[in-house]
C-alpha positions as CSV (number, residue, x, y, z in Angstrom):
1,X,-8.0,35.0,-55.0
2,X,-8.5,31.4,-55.8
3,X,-5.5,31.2,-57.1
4,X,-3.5,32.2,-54.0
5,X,-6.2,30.0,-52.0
6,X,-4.9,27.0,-54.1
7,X,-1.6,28.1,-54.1
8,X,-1.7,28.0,-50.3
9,X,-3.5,24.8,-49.7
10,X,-1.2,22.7,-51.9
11,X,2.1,24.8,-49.8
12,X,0.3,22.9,-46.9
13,X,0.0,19.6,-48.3
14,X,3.9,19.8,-49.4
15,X,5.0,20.9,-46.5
16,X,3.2,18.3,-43.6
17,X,5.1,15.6,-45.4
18,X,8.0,17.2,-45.3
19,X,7.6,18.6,-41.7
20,X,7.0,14.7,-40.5
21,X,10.2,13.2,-42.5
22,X,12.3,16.1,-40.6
23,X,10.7,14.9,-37.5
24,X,11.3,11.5,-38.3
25,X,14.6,12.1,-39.2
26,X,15.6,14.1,-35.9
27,X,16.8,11.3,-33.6
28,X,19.4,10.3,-36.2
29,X,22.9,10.8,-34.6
30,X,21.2,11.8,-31.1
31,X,21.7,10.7,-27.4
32,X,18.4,10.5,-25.5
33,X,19.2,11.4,-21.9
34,X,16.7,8.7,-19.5
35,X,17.0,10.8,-16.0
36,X,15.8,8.5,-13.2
37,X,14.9,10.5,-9.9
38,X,15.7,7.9,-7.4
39,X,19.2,6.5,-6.4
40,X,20.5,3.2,-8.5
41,X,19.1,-0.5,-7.6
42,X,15.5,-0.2,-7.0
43,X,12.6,-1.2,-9.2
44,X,12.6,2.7,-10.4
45,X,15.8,2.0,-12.1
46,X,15.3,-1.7,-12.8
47,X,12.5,-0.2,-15.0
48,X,14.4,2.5,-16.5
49,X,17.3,0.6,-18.0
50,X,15.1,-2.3,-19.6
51,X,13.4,0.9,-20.9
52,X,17.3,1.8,-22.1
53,X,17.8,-1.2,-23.6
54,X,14.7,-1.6,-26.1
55,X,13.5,1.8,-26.7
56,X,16.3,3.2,-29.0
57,X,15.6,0.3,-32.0
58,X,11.9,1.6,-31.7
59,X,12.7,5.3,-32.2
60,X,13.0,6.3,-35.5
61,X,16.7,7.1,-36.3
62,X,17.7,4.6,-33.3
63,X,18.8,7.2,-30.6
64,X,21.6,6.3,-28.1
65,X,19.6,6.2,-24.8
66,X,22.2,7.0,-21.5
67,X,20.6,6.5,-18.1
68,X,21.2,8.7,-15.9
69,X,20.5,8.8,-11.7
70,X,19.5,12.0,-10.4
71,X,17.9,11.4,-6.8
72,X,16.6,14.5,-4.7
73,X,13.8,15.5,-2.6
74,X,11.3,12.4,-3.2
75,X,12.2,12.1,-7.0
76,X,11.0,16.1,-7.3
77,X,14.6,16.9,-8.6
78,X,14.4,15.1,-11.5
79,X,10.9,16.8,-12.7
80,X,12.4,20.3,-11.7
81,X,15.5,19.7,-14.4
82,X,12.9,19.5,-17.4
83,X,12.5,22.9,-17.0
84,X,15.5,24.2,-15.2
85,X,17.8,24.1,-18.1
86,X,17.3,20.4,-19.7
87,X,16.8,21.2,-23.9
88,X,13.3,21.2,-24.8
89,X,13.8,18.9,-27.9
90,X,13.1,15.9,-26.9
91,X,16.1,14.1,-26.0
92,X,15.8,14.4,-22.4
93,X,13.4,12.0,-20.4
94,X,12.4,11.6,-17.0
95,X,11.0,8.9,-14.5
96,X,10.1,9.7,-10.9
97,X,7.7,9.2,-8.3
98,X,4.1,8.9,-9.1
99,X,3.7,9.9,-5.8
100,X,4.4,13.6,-6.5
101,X,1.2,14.1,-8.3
102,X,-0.5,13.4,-5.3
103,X,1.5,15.5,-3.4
104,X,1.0,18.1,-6.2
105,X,-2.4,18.5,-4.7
106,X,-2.0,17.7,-1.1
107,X,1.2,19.5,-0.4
108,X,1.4,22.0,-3.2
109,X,3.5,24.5,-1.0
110,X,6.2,21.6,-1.2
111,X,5.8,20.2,-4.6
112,X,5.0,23.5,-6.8
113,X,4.5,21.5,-9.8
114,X,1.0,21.0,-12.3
115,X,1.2,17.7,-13.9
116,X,-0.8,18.5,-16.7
117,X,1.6,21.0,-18.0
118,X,4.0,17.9,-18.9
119,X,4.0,15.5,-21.8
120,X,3.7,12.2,-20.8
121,X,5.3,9.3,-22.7
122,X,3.7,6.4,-21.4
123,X,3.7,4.3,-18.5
124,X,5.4,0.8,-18.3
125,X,3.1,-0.5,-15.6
126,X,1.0,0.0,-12.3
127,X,3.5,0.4,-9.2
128,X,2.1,-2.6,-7.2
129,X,3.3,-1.8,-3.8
130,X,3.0,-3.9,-0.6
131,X,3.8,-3.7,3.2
132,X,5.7,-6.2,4.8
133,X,7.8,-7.0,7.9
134,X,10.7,-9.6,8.9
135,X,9.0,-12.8,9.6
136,X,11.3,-12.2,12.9
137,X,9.7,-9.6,13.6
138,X,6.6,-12.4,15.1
139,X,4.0,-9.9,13.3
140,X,2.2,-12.7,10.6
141,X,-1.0,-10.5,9.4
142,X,-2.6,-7.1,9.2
143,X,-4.4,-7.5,12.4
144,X,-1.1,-8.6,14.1
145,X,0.0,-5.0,12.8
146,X,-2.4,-3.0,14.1
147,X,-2.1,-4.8,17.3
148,X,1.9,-3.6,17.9
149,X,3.3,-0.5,19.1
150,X,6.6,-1.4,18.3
151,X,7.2,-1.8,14.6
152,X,9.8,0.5,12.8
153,X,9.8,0.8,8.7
154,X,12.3,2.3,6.5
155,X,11.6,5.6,4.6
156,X,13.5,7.6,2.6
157,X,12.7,11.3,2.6
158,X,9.1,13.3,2.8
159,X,7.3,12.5,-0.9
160,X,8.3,9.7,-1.4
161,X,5.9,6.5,-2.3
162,X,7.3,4.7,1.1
163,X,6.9,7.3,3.2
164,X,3.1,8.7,1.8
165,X,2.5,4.7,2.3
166,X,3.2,5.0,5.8
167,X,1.6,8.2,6.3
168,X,-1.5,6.6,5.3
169,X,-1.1,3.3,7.5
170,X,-1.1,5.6,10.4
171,X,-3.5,8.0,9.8
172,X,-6.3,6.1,7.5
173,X,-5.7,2.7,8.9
174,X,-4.9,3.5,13.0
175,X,-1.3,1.0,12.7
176,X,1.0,2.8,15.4
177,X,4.2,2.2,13.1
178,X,7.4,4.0,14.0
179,X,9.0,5.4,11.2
180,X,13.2,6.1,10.5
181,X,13.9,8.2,7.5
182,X,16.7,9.2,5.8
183,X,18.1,5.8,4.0
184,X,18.7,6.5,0.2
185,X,16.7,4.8,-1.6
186,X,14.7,1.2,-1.7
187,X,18.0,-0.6,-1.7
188,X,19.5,0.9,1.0
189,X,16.3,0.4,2.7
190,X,16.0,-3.2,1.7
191,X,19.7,-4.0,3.3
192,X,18.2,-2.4,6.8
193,X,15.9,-4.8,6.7
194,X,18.3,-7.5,5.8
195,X,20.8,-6.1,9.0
196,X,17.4,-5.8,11.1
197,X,17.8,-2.4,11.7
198,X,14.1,-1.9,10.5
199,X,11.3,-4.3,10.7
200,X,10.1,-3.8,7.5
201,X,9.0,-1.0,5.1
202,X,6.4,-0.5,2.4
203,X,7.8,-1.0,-1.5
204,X,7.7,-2.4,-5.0
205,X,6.3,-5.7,-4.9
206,X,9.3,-6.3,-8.7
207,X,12.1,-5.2,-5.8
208,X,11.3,-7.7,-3.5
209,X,14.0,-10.7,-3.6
210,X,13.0,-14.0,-4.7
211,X,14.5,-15.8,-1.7
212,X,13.0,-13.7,0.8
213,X,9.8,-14.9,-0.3
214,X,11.2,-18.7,-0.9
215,X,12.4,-18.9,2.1
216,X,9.7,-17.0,4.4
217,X,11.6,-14.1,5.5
218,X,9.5,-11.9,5.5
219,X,5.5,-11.5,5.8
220,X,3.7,-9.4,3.4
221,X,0.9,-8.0,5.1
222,X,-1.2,-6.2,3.1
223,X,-1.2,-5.1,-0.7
224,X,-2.0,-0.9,-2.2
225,X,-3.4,-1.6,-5.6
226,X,-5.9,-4.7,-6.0
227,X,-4.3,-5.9,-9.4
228,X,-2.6,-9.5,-8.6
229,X,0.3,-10.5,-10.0
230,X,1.9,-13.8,-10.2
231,X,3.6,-14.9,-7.0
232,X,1.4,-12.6,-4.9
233,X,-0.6,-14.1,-2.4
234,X,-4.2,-13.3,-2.8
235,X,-5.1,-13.6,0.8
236,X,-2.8,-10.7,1.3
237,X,-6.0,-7.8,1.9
238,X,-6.1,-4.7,-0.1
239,X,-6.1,-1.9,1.6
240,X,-9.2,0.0,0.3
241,X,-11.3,-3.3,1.4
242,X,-10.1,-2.8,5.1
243,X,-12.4,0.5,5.0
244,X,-15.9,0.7,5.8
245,X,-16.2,4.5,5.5
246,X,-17.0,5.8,2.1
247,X,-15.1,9.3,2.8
248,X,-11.9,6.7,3.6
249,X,-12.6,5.0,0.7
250,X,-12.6,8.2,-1.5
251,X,-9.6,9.5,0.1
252,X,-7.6,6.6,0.1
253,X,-8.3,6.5,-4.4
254,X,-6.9,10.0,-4.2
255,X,-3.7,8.5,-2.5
256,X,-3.2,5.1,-3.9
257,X,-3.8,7.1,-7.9
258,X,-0.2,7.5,-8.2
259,X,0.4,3.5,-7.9
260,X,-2.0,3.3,-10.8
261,X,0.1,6.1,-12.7
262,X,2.8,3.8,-12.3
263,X,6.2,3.5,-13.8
264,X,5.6,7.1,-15.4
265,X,7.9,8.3,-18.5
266,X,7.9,12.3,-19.1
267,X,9.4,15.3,-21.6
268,X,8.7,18.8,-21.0
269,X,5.5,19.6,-22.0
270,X,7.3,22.5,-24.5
271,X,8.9,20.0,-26.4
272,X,7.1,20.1,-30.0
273,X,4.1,17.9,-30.5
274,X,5.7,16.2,-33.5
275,X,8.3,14.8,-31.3
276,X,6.4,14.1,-28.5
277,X,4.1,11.7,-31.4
278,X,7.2,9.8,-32.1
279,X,8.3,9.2,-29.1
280,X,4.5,8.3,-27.9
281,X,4.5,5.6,-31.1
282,X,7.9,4.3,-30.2
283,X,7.0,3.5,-26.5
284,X,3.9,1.8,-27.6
285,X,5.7,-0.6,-30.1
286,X,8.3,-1.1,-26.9
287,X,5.7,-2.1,-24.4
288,X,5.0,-4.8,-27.3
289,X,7.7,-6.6,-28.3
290,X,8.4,-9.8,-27.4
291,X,11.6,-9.3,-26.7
292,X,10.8,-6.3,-24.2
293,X,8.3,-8.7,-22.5
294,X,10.8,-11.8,-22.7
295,X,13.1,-9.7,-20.9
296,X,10.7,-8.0,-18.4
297,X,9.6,-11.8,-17.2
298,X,12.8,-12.9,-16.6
299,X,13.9,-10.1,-14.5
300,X,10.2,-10.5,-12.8
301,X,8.8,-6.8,-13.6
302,X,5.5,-6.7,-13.9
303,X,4.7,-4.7,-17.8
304,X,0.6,-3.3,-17.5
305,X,1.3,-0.6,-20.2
306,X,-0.8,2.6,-20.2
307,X,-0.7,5.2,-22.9
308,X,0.6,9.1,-22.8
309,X,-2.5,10.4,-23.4
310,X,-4.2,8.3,-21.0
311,X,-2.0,9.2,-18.5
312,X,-2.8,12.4,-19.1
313,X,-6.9,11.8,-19.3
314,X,-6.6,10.5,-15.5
315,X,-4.0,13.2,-14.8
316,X,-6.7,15.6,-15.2
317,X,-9.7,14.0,-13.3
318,X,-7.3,14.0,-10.2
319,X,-6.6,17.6,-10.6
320,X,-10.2,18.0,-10.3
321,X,-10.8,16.6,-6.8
322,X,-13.1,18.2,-4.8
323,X,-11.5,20.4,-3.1
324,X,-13.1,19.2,0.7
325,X,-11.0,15.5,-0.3
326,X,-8.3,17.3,-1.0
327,X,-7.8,18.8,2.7
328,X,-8.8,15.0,4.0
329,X,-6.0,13.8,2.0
330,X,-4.0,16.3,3.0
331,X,-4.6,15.5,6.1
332,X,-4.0,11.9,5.9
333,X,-0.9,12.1,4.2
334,X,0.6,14.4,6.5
335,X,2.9,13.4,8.7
């Protein structure tokens, strides 16, 4: 018996090693697939392909890494396809809208998803969004807002971040904004408000262009996470300080959570664990190296890096919300 005990436990110890080098060795020769769920030339995809570009050197066996776009239904799409048929191996990757795992609570007859089912890789950084109008538009501040009747933003279709962002302007904050839906993606919406066909719209602070904030063309009016950046203007309010309710202020943490989530990277949560390690590990040297951050700066994208498994940690704390805030944030971000 102590034989075959021994016997058994030193099979074990040969084997992990051997199990980790395959594991390590599995990338060699592969092509990682990098789906993003929005459309080509927003901050989504900016993200994604400096992701492209310094994530395969970090991966053991040094992976080609394709990009691919795959917009649909808020980003949703794109999380549907890692379990419609994608391989479970780990060569297929996804980004999307944080958003959804709000909505996965709020509007789960829409999004039919549970978060915590996934993997998550990492995440690159927080998704600071802010508000903002054509300075043309003569609204300067968030009072000046609030004040209007008149005031059309972009959006693109229901779930995603600009469109929850407006939901919640109108229904937790009181502005009467009109909304259009239905352009593609940030860019698109970004060239209505260049045509003035919109007024303005809520987005990715990274996406904003550098001369329409050198040369005043638009006003930002009010920011949805409270981290600063550089080039931000700190007299621009956070949201969550505009309420005085504490239910409000609750609610709103439920619906801004998905900004902190951030620039989310995700595998099917049946790929193996082993895989899932590496990839973890590789991300996390990535978010690292200089040359990732040199690169990152000059393209002006913010890097706040967060961990898979702390993803995953705050993941879990949302999908145990009180279920009487979950119907006020339902009701807030339905609209």
């Amino acid at each position: 018996m102590r034989r075959r005990h021994l016997a058994a436990t030193v099979l074990a110890l040969v084997s992990q090693p051997a199990a980790a080098v395959a594991e390590d060795a599995f990338y060699s020769g592969k092509t990682l697939r990098l789906i993003v769920g929005l459309p080509a030339g927003g901050a989504a995809d900016a993200y994604a392909r400096l992701v492209q570009r310094h994530l395969a050197r970090r991966v053991p066996g040094t992976p080609a890494i394709v990009v691919q776009n795959m917009p649909g239904a808020g980003s949703l799409k794109s999380v549907i396809s890692l379990d419609a048929g994608a391989p479970a191996d780990g060569t297929v990757m996804v980004t999307f809208n944080p958003g959804l795992v709000a909505e996965a609570l709020t509007a789960p007859e829409r999004v039919k998803v549970d978060f915590r089912n996934y993997a998550f890789i990492g995440s690159v950084s927080e998704d600071i969004r802010v508000c903002y109008v054509r300075s043309a538009s003569g609204v300067r501040t968030w009072q000046d807002l609030l004040a209007r009747a008149d005031i059309v933003f972009g959006a693109t279709a229901p779930g995603a971040a600009g469109t929850a962002d407006i939901a919640m302007l109108r229904n937790l904050f009181g502005a009467s904004i009109k909304q259009v839906q239905g352009y593609a993606g940030s860019a698109a919406k970004r060239l209505a408000v260049e045509n003035g066909e919109i007024d303005g719209e809520c987005g990715s602070w990274p996406a904003i262009p550098d001369d329409w904030l050198r040369d005043h063309k638009i006003n930002v009016l009010v920011r949805l996470l409270r981290t600063l950046v550089p080039g931000l203007d700190p007299n621009v309010p956070f949201a969550g300080d505009l309420l005085r309710d504490e239910r409000d202020r609750k609610v709103y943490e439920i619906l801004s959570a998905p900004g902190k989530l951030g620039r989310l990277f995700v595998v099917s949560g049946r790929v193996p664990a082993g895989r899932v390690a590496i990839l973890r590990a590789s991300f996390d040297a990535m978010v690292a190296d200089p040359a990732f951050l040199s690169e990152a700066q000059k393209l002006r994208l913010l890097i706040a890096p967060v961990t898979g498994a702390e993803i995953a940690g705050r993941i879990a704390d949302l999908f145990a919300t009180p279920a009487d805030l979950v119907v006020r944030a339902k009701a807030v971000s339905g609209d």
